[in-house]
Every structure is written in structure tokens, then in C-alpha cells.
N, C-alpha and C positions, 0 to 999 in steps of 0.2 A: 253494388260493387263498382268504384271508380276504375275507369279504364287504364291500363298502363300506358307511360307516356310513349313510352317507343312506339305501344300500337297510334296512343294517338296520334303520332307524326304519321307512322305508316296510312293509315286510315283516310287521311288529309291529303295523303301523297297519291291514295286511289282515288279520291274524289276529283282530283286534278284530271288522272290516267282516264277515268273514263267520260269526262269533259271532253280531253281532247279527241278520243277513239270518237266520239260524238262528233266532232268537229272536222277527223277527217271523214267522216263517213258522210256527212253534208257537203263537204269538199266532192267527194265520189258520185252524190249524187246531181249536184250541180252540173259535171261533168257531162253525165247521162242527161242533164237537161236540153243542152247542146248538141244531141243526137237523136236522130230516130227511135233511140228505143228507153220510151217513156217508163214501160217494167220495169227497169233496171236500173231508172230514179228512182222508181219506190220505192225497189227494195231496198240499196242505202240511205233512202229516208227515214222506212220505218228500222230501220238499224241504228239510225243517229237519234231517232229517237229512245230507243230499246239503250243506249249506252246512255241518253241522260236520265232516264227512270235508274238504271244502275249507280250510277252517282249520286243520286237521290236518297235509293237506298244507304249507300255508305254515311252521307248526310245524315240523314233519319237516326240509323246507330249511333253516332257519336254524341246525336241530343238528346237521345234516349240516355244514355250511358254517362250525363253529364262533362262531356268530352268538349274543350274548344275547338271548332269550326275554323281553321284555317285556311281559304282560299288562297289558290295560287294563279299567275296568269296563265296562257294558256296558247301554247306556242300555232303560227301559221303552219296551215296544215298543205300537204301537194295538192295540185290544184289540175297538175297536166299527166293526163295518159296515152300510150301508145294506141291502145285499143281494149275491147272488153273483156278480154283476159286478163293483162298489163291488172287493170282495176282490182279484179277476183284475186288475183294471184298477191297485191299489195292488201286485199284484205285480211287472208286467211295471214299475214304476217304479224298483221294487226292483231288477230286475234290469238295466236301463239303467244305477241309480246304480252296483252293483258292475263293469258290463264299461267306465264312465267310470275306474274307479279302477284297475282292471287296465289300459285303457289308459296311464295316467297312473304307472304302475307300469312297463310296458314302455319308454316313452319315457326314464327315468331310467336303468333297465339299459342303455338302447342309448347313452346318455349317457356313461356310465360303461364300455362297451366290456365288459358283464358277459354274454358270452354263455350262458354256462349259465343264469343269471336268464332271459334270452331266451326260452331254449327252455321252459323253465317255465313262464313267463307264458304262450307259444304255446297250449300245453292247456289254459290258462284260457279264452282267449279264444276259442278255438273249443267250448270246453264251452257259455259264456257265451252265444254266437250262438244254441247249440241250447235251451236257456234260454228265451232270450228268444223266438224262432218256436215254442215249446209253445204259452208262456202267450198270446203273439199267437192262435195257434190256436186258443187255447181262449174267448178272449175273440171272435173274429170268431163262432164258432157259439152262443155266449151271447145276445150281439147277433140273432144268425139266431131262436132259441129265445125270444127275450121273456121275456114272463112266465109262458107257458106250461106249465103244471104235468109234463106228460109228457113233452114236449120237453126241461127240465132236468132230472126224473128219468132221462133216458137218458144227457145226459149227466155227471150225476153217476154212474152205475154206470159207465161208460166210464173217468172222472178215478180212482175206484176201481179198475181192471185196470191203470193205468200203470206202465209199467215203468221204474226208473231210467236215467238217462239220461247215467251216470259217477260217477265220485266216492264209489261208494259204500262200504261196508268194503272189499269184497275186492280194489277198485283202487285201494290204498294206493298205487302209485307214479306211476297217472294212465296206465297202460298201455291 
């Protein structure tokens, strides 16, 4: 079944969207590299990675589905934060605007009567949730920790142990 074209634009326009989520998230953690607390690079690293295996995915679909592959460029991402909230707090915004756009993705497919889009989208959306209640998570005990020096060094080592949380290489199909 050929993809429809609106999805295919749409599709094209999420492989951009989570390019760039990847890009700021390298942005974020570059930041973190510049400070004592090395956890808190990784975990926007394995984030910026976990956003390019998603775009991967979307990739993946659309050559699966005999779809053109339209690349877009891929705008400069912030580079400066106040502190490591500032960071968490521009995250979970990040990840609000990408599961607005997977919604707005779904609603097209369902438009469209593209079940298999559906169900694709579906592992977005629930990946997305899990997403978004980390960095919620992370941001409420930020809040709890202040400005408290050992308070955030614990949980910086903690943001350091985190484990992926999908997407990552070895679940190329989102299984």
C-alpha cells in the first residue's frame, strides 16, 4: 500500500523534528560537559541518541512503505543555560512539543484510514509518555534538591546509571 502524500510530507517533517530534538539534546549535554556533573551529560547524550534511532525509525517506514526521503536542514539549537533545572525544565518542553507532533501525526493517519501509520505512531506515543514522566521525575526531585550541592551531586550520579528507555540501536523495529 503506497503511503499518502500528506503523510509522506508529514513523516519527513518528523524525521527532521526528531533530528533536531537530538541536536538539542547534544546541545544539553555539551552544556553538562562544562560542569561538574558528568551524569547529566549522559543522560542528554543517551537522549540525543534515543531521538536519532527515532528518526531512524521514521526513516525506516517511509522506505519501507516506498515513501521519498526528504531531508530537511536542521536549525541551531540553545546552547546556554542558567542552571540544571533551566536544562530539565527546556527538556520536558522538548518533549511536550514532539508527543503535540506525534499527536498531530496520528490524527492524519487516522484521517486517512492508514492503519499501519496507527500503529507506528502508537509506540511513539507511548514511548513519548515515558519521556515525558522521566524528565517530570527528574525535574520534581531538582526542585526537592535546590541548590544543594550534595543533593544534586546524588542526583547527577543517579541521571548517570539511567538506562534507555526504547529506541535505542538494538530496537530498530520499536519491539
Amino acid at each position: 500500500m503506497t503511503l499518502n502524500p500528506k503523510l509522506t510530507k508529514l513523516f519527513n517533517e518528523q524525521i527532521n523534528n526528531e533530528m533536531a530534538s537530538s541536536y538539542i539534546y547534544l546541545a544539553m549535554s555539551a552544556w553538562f560537559e562544562q560542569t561538574p556533573y558528568s551524569g547529566f551529560a549522559q543522560w542528554m547524550f543517551t537522549q540525543s541518541r534515543e531521538e536519532t534511532m527515532h528518526a531512524l525509525k521514521f526513516y525506516q517506514y517511509l522506505v519501507d512503505r516506498d515513501a521519498k526521503v526528504e531531508l530537511q536542514p536542521i536549525a541551531k539549537p540553545k546552547a546556554d543555560f542558567k542552571n540544571v533545572l533551566d536544562v530539565f525544565e527546556h527538556s520536558l518542553k522538548q518533549e511536550q512539543k514532539v508527543t503535540q507532533q506525534i499527536n498531530d501525526l496520528f490524527e492524519v493517519a487516522e484521517q486517512v484510514k492508514d492503519h499501519a501509520s496507527k500503529n507506528l505512531l502508537l509506540w511513539f506515543l507511548n514511548e513519548q509518555m515515558e519521556e515525558e514522566k522521566s524528565v517530570r521525575d527528574m525535574i520534581d526531585r531538582l526542585k526537592l534538591a535546590g541548590n544543594d550541592p550534595a543533593s544534586l551531586l546524588v542526583l547527577d550520579r543517579e541521571a548517570g546509571a539511567r538506562k534507555t528507555t526504547g529506541g535505542g540501536a538494538s530496537d530498530k523495529a520499536g519491539e
